[in-house]
KOLLOMI-904075 format. One record per residue (C-alpha): residue in three letters; x, y, z. Coordinates in steps of 0.5 Angstrom, whole numbers, plus 500, padded with zeros to 3 digits. Example, Ala and Ser with C-alpha at 12.3 -4.5 7.8 and 13.67 -1.06 7.14 Angstrom:
ALA525491516;SER527498514;
END
This chain:
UNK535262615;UNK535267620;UNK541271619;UNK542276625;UNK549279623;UNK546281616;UNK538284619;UNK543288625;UNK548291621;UNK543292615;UNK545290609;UNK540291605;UNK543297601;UNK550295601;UNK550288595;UNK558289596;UNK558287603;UNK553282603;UNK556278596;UNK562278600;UNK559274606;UNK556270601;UNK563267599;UNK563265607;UNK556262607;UNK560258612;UNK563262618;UNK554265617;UNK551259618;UNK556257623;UNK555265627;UNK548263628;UNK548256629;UNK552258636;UNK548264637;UNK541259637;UNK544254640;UNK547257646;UNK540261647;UNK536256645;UNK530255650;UNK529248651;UNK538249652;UNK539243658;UNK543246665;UNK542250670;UNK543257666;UNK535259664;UNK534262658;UNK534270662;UNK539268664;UNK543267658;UNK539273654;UNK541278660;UNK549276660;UNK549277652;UNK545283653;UNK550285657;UNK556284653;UNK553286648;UNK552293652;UNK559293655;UNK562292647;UNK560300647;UNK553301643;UNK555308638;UNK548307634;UNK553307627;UNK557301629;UNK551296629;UNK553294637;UNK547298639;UNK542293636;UNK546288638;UNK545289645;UNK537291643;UNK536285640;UNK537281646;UNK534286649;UNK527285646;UNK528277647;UNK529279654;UNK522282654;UNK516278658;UNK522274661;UNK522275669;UNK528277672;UNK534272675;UNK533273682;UNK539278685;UNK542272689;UNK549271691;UNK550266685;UNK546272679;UNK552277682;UNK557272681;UNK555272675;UNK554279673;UNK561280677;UNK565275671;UNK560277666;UNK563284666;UNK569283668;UNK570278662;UNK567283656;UNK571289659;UNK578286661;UNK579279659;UNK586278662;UNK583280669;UNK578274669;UNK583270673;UNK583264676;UNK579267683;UNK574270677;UNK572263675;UNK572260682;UNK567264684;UNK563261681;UNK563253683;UNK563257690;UNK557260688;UNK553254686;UNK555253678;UNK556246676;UNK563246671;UNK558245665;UNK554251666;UNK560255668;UNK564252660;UNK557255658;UNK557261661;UNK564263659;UNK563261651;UNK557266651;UNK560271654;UNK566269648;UNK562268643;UNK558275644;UNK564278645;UNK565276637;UNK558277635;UNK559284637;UNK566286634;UNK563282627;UNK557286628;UNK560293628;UNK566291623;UNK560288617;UNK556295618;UNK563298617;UNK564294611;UNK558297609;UNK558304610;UNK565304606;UNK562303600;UNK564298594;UNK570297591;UNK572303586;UNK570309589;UNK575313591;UNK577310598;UNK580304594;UNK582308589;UNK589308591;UNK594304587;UNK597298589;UNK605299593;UNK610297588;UNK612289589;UNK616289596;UNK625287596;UNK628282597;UNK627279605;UNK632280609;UNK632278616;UNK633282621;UNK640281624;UNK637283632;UNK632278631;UNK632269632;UNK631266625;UNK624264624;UNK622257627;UNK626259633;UNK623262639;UNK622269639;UNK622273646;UNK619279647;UNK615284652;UNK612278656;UNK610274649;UNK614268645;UNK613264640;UNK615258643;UNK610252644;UNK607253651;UNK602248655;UNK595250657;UNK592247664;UNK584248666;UNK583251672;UNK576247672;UNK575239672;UNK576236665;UNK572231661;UNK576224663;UNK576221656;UNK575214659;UNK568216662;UNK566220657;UNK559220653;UNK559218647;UNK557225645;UNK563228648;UNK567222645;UNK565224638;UNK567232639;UNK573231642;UNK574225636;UNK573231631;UNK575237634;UNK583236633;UNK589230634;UNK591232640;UNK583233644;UNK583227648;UNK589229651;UNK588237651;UNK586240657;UNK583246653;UNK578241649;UNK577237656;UNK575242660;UNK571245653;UNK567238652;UNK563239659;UNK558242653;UNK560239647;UNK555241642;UNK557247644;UNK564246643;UNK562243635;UNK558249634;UNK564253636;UNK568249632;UNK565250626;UNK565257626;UNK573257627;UNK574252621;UNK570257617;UNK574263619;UNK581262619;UNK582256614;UNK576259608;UNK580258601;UNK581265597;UNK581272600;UNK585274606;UNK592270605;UNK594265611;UNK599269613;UNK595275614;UNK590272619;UNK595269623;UNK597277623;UNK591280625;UNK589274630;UNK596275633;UNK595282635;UNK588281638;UNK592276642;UNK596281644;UNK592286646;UNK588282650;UNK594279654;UNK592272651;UNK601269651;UNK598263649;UNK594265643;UNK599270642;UNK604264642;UNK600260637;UNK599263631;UNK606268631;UNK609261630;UNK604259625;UNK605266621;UNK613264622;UNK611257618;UNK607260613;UNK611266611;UNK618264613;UNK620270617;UNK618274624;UNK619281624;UNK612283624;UNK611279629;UNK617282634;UNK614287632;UNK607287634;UNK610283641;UNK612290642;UNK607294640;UNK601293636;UNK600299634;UNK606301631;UNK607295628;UNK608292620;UNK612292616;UNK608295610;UNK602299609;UNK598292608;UNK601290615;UNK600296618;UNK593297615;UNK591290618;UNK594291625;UNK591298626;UNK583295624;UNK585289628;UNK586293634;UNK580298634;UNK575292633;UNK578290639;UNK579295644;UNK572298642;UNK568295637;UNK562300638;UNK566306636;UNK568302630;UNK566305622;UNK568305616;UNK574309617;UNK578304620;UNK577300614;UNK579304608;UNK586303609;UNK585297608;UNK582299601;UNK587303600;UNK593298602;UNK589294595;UNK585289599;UNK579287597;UNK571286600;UNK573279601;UNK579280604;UNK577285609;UNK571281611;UNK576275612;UNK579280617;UNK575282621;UNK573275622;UNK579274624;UNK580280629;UNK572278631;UNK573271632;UNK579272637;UNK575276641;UNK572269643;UNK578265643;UNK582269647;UNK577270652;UNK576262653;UNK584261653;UNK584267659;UNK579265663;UNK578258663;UNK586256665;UNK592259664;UNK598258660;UNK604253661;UNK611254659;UNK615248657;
END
């Protein structure tokens, strides 16, 4: 099987990054099934593959492209693919586009509502702007993994002096903070909250009633509540796709072993954060309260993300999270021997890069298909 992520971020010298992708063969086979299928030749809509290649060349540019961190090949990688291609023609429709296309890689909070519109007005059809935004969003994701693997790898195995550093002593008791609501009560701070918020689409969604039998069956299999979601409703215009996506997410966050549940929804609620994300942000601050039975991280991270943890582990977790999001191309080892010196193994740091990687993609998602509704 083809393995991108490993051929770029050249893992043939580094066993301990590849073992610790192998006990995550799943979230592999998952990230490159999405990548074939959404620059798959023979893919049916009104995107051609040049069209296709050139936006995930050019995300993949805009990522940033320091040679160490692996973006750079990433960006070659489609490069290559584009050659002997011929051009998208520069009409009004490839500048809008290009236009949303830039706009969603560098600032995903600004692709707003005209953003999207833009393009149905330019003569998108709704399946081929769902298309676009989920390769914008999943090379987004492929190149923070990327960088964050060749990270793994230049940081070297576990036991050399980078995790060399004793594990902290055992933690006190928890007390609640006293200026802070008890968990499983709405926390509301800076703009961000994690009570349970509504998501409504800005495009047309899938009425199940008239549905295809093949959007039937992803919706089925998507989550309890698809059929009345607008987010799986909009998503289902391509639902292979939306299964493909599907299948990466479930082997990233729900992965038995190696980074505890708690601390995913750490590192997945400050990307949320920093990306402006409320909606994302509000789910899994409220799924880390369920998971840990406490929130002061989460206030924390609420007010800012840099600064935020209540341990060196946290604190470790929550500054990684945050360069691989705000530039992935500047990314490197350095940023991840914290994590080893906080005692996290090579699964448990691959589970977090992952965790921030992935959000880079659902973020962009929730921010530029619709937007969130508060109860």
């Amino acid at each position: 099987m083809t393995d991108t992520i490993d051929q770029l971020a050249r893992l043939g010298h580094a066993p301990h990054a590849q073992a610790a992708r192998q006990q995550r063969a799943k979230a592999i086979t998952a990230t490159q099934a999405c990548e074939d299928l959404l620059l798959a030749p023979e893919l049916p809509g009104g995107l051609a593959l040049a069209e296709r290649l050139s936006v995930a060349q050019a995300v993949a540019a805009a990522s940033g492209v320091a040679a160490a961190s692996g973006v750079a090949a990433l960006a070659d990688h489609y490069g290559a693919r584009l050659a002997g291609l011929p051009a998208p023609a520069a009409d009004a429709r490839w500048q809008a586009i290009t236009h949303f296309t830039q706009l969603l890689a560098t600032q995903p909070a600004a692709a707003d509502r005209a953003a999207l519109l833009a393009l149905p007005q330019a003569g998108l059809a709704t399946p081929d702007v769902v298309l676009l935004a989920q390769l914008i969003g999943f090379v987004a994701y492929q190149a923070r993994l990327v960088a964050g693997v060749a990270a793994l790898a230049a940081l070297g195995p576990a036991g050399t002096a980078a995790a060399a550093v004793a594990p902290a002593t055992p933690d006190s008791p928890f007390v609640h903070p006293a200026n802070l609501p008890p968990p499983g009560e709405p926390l509301r701070l800076a703009g961000y909250t994690s009570e349970t918020l509504d998501w409504k689409a800005w495009l047309p969604v899938v009425d199940p009633a008239t549905a295809s039998a093949e959007q039937n069956a992803v919706l089925d299999a998507s989550h309890p509540k698809a059929r009345t979601s607008d987010f799986y409703l909009v998503l289902a215009h391509q639902p292979r796709v939306l299964a493909e996506r599907s299948e990466a997410f479930n082997a990233i966050m729900y992965a038995p072993g190696g980074l505890p549940r708690a601390e995913r929804e750490v590192a997945t609620t400050v990307v949320s954060r920093i990306n402006g994300c409320v909606y994302c942000a509000s789910v899994h601050a409220q799924r880390f309260e369920q998971l840990a039975k406490r929130n002061d991280v989460i206030a924390q991270i609420f007010t800012d993300p840099d600064s935020a943890g209540t341990n060196a582990r946290e604190r470790a977790l929550a500054q990684a999270s945050a360069a691989l999001t705000r530039a992935p191309g500047a990314f490197g080892p350095q940023h991840l021997a914290p994590l080893r010196a906080a005692g996290l193994s090579d699964l448990e740091i691959l589970d977090t890069v992952h965790a921030a990687a992935l959000f880079a993609w659902a973020n962009r998602l929730m921010l530029n298909l619709g937007e969130a509704v508060y109860p």
